[in-house]
N, C-alpha and C positions, 0 to 999 in steps of 0.2 A: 504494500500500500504506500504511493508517495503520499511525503511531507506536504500538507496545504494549509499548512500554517499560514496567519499572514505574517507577510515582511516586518510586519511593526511590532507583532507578537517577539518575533527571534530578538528584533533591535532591543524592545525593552526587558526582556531576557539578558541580554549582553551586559546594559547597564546595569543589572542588579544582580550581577555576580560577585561571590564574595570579594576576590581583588577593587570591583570597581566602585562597590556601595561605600567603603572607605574612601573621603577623600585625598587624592593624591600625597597635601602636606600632613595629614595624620597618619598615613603608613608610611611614608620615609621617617618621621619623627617615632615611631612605634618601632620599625627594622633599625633605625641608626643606637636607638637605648638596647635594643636585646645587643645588637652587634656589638657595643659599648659594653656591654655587662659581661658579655661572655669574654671581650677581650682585657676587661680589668681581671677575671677572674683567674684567666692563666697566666696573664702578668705576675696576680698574687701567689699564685703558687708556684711558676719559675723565682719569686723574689724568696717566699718561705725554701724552696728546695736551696737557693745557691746562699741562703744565710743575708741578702742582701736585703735592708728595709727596704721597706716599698716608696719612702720617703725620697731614697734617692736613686729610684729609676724617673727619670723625666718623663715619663709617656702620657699620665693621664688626660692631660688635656690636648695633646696631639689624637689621643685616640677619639676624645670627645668629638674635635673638631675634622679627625678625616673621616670619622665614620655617618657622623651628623648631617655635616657639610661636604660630602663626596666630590660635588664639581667647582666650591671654590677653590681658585689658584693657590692659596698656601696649605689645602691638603693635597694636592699633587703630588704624586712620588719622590719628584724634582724637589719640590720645597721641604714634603718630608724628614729625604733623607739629607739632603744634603743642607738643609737649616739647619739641622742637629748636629752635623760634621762638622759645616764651618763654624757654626758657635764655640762649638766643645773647641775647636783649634784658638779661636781669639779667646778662651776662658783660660786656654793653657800657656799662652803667650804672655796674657797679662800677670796671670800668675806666676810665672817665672821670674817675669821682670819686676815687679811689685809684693808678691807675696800675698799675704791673709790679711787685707784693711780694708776699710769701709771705700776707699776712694778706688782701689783695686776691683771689689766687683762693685762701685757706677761705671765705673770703666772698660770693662770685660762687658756687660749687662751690654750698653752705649754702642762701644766697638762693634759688637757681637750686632747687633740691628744694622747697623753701617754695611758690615759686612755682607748679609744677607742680602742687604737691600743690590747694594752695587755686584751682587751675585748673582740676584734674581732667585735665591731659594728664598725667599721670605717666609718663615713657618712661626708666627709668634710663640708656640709653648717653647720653641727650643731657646727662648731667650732666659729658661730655666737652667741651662744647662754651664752659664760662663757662671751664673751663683755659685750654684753646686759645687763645681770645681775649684773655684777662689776659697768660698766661705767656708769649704769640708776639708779643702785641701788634697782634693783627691788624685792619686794617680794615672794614669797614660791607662792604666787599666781598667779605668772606667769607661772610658772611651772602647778599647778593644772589646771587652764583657760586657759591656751594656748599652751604650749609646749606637755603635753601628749595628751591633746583632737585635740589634729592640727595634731601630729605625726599618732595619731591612724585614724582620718578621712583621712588623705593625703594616709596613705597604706591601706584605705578602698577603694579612690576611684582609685587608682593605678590601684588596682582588678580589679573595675569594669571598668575602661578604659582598662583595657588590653583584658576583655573579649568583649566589646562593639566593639573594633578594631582591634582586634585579635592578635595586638601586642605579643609579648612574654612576659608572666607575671612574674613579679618579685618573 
């Protein structure tokens, strides 16, 4: 037996499927907090397994804002990772040259925006990363251990949450 539906029956059908009955900005804001929550989650528990507080992995608010805000420019892969690279590098520069003062990280903080900017990674959470560095005092191996392997799995699973949820990928 063919379908003799009318046309308008299927159309309004189409519209009131679950994807579509939700407003576009309340399911991305709905996918970007689960995608957000699952990736604080293994964040916290890569931070409890390697001994590292959670205080001083930088990522929270990079995740907020690539998973949130998928197609602005400063969650781009580009701004991701390489905001967090060049910061963490101007945060180890001034630190060398200056040490642990308050004028050391406005300075690192300052540079570290400079840098990005005239880079074109502009990624603001990573302008957490010249503090961290100055104020903690932290080693080269914060950078190796945490800052590029967090930058490069965070715009991994960016990816795959945007493909999982169809979001617009970064």
């Amino acid at each position: 037996m063919a379908d003799t539906s009318p046309a308008w029956r299927d159309a309004f059908r189409n519209r009131l499927s679950p994807a579509r009955a939700l407003p576009r900005r309340l399911r991305l804001g709905v996918l970007g907090g689960l995608g957000t929550s699952l990736a604080i989650g293994a964040m916290e528990f890569i931070a409890n397994h390697f001994g590292k507080p959670l205080a001083l992995i930088p990522f929270v608010t990079s995740i907020v804002l690539v998973l949130c805000l998928p197609t602005a420019e400063p969650a781009r892969p580009r701004a991701l990772i390489g905001g967090h690279l060049v910061a963490s590098l101007v945060g180890y520069g001034v630190f060398w040259l200056l040490g642990d003062t308050a004028l050391a990280v406005a300075l690192a903080v300052g540079l570290s925006a400079t840098a990005m900017h005239l880079t074109r990674t502009m990624h603001p959470p990573a302008g957490i990363d010249p503090l961290l560095i100055v104020h903690q005092q932290l080693g080269l191996d914060f950078l190796g251990f945490v800052v590029i392997p967090g930058a490069l799995l965070l715009a991994g699973f960016a990816a795959l949450w945007s493909r999982i949820s169809r979001a617009s990928a970064p």
